[in-house]
C-alpha positions in Angstrom: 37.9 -3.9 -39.8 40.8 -1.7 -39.6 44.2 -3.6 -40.8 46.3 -3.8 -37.5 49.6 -1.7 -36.8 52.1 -2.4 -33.9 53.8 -0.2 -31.4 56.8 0.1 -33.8 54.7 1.2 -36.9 53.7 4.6 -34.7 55.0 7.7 -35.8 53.2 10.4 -33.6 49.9 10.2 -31.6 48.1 13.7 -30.4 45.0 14.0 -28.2 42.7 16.4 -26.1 40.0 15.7 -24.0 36.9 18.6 -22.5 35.4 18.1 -19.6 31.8 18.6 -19.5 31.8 18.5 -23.9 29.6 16.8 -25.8 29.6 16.6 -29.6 28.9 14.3 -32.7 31.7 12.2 -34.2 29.9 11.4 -37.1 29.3 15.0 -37.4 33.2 16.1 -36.7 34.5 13.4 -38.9 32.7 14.8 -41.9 33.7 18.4 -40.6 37.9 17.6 -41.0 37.1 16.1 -44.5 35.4 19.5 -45.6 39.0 21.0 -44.0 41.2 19.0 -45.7 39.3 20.0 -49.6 41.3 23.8 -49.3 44.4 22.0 -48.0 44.6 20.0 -51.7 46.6 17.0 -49.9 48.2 15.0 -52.9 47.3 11.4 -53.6 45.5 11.1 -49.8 41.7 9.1 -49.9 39.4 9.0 -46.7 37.5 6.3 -45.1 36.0 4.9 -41.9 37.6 2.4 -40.2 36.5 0.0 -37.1 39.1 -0.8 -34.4 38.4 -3.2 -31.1 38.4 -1.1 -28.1 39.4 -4.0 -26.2 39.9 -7.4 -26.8 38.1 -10.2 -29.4 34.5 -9.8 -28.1 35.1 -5.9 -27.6 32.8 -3.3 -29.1 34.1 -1.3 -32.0 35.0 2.5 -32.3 34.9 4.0 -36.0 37.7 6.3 -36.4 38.3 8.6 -39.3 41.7 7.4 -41.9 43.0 9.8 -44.1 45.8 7.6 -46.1 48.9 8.7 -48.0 50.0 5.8 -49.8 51.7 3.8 -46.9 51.2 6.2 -43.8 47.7 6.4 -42.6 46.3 9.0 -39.9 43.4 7.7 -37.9 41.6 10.6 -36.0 39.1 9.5 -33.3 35.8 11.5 -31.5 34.6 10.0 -28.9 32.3 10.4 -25.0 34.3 9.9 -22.4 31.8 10.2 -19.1 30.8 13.7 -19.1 33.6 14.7 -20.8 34.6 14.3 -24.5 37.9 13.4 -26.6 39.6 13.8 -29.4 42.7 11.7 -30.8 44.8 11.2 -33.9 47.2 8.4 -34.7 49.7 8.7 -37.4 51.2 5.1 -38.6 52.9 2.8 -41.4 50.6 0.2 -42.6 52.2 -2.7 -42.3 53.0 -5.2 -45.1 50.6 -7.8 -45.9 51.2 -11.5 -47.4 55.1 -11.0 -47.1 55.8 -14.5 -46.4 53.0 -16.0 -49.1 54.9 -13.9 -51.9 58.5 -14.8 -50.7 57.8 -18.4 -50.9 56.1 -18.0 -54.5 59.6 -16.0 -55.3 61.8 -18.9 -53.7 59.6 -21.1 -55.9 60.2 -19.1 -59.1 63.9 -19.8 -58.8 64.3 -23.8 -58.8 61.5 -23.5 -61.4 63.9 -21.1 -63.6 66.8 -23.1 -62.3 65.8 -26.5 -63.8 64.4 -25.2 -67.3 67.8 -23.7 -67.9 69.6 -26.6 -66.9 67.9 -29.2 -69.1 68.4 -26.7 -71.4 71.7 -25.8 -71.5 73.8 -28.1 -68.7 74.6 -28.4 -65.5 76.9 -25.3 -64.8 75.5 -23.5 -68.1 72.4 -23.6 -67.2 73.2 -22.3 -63.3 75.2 -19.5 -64.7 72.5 -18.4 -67.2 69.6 -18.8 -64.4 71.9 -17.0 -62.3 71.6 -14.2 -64.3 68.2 -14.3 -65.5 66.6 -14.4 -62.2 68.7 -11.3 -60.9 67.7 -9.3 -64.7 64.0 -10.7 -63.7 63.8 -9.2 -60.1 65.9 -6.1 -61.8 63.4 -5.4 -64.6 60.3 -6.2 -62.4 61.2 -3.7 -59.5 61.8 -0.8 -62.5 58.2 -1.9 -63.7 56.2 -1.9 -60.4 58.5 1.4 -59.6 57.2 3.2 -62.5 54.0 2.6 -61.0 52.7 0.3 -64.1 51.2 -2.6 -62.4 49.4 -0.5 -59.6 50.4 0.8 -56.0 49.1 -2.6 -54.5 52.5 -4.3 -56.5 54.6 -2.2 -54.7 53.2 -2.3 -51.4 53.1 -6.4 -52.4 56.8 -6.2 -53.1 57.7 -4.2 -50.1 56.1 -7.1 -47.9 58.3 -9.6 -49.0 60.9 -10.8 -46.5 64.9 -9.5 -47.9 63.4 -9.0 -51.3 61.0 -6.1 -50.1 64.8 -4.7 -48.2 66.4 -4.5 -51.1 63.8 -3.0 -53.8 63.5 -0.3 -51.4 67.1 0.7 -50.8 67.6 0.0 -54.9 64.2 1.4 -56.4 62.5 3.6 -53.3 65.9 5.0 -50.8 64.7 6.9 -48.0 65.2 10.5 -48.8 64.7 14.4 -47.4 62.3 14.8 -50.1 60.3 11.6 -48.6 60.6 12.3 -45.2 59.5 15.9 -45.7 56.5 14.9 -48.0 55.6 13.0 -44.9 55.6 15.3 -42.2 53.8 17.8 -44.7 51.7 15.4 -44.5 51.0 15.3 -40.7 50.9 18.8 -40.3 48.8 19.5 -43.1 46.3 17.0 -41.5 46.8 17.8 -38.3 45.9 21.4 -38.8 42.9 20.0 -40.7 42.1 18.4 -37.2 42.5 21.1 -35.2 40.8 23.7 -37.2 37.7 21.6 -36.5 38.4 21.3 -32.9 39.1 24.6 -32.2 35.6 25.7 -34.0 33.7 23.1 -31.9 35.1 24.7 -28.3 35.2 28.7 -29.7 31.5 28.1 -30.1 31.6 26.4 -26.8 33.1 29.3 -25.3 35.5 26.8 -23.8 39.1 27.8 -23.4 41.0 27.3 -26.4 44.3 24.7 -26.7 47.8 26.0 -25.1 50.6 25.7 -27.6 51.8 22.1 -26.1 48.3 20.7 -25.9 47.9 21.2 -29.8 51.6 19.6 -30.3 52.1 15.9 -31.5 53.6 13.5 -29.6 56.7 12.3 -31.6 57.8 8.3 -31.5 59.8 8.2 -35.3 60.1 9.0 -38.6 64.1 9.5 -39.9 64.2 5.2 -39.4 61.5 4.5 -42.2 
C-alpha cells in the first residue's frame, strides 16, 4: 500500500479522459517506463503502488510511481464507463516516524546531560553537555548530508519535529538549483506520460490533446 500524502503535499495534478477508449493499464504503465529509458532521469526508480479508491473496505487501483528522492509522481490508467482516463499526481512524500525519532533525540539529551554532570559538576557539566550535544547534532547532520549513512537517514532526519526544520535550512536550503531539478523533473516525466498517450489515441485516430489539455495543473512548489 501506497504511503499516504495530504492535500498540502500536492504539487501539480494533470489528467485526460476519451470517450468511447479502451486500453490496458498494465500495458501503458510499462509503455512510459520504456519512455522514460531515453530521457536518462537521474537518481529516479519505478514501482507499482496500490491506493484505496474509496474508503477502508474500498477496492484498490495500482497506479504507476516514478520517485525522485522525496517527490514521487503517480500516473494512473484506468475504465471509466465507456470511456477511459488517464492521470498523474506529482507530490512530497511525507515524513515518517518524526515524532518516534524526536523523542529518542529529547532522550539523548538528559542522557548526555547527567553523564557530564557526575562527571564534571553541576554547571561544568551543563556547559560542556551544552556544547557537546549542539557539536553532536552539528557533526551528525554533515554525516547524513554527505550521504554516508544512506538517503533513508536523511529522510529520517527531515521527519523530526524542529530538528528536521533546522537541518534543512543549515545542511539542505531550498535553492534555484533545487527547485529547477524538480520541475525538470515533472516535465521530463510528464512528457514521458504524454508521449505514451498521444501514441495510444494517434493510432486510435482520435483527436489529439489541445495545448491546455496537456498542461499541468499547478498547486506549489517555491514553499518546499
Amino acid at each position: 500500500m501506497a504511503r499516504l500524502v495530504s492535500d498540502s503535499s500536492v504539487i501539480s495534478h494533470w489528467h485526460h479522459s476519451i470517450e468511447s477508449f479502451q486500453t490496458s493499464p498494465l500495458q501503458f504503465y510499462a509503455a512510459v517506463e520504456q519512455a522514460l529509458r531515453p530521457r536518462e532521469i537521474p537518481d529516479i526508480s519505478t514501482s507499482r503502488v496500490d491506493w484505496k479508491e474509496g474508503g477502508f473496505l474500498s477496492a484498490r487501483r495500482e497506479y504507476l510511481r516514478v520517485q525522485r528522492g522525496k517527490l514521487v509522481f503517480d500516473v494512473c490508467a484506468a475504465p471509466f464507463g465507456t470511456g477511459f482516463f488517464f492521470s498523474s499526481w506529482l507530490t512530497e512524500l511525507p515524513p515518517t516516524y518524526g515524532l518516534l525519532y524526536a523523542m529518542l533525540i529529547l532522550l539523548a539529551g538528559p542522557v548526555m546531560l547527567a553523564i557530564f554532570v557526575l562527571e564534571f559538576g553541576f554547571l561544568a557539566g551543563s556547559f560542556l553537555a551544552l556544547i557537546g550535544f549542539s557539536l553532536l547534532i552539528l557533526v551528525a547532520g554533515y554525516v547524513v548530508r554527505r550521504g554516508d549513512l544512506g538517503v533513508a537517514a536523511e529522510d529520517a532526519i527531515l521527519a523530526i519535529p524542529i530538528f528536521g526544520t533546522l537541518y534543512e535550512r543549515i545542511f539542505k536550503p531550498v535553492t534555484y538549483y533545487k527547485m529547477d531539478t524538480a520541475m525538470m523533473f515533472q516535465s521530463a516525466v510528464h512528457a514521458a506520460v504524454l508521449e505514451v498517450v498521444d501514441q495510444l489515441i494517434s493510432a486510435k485516430g482520435i483527436r489529439a490533446m489541445s495545448e491546455l489539455e496537456r498542461k499541468p495543473i499547478m498547486r506549489g512548489l517555491y514553499g518546499r
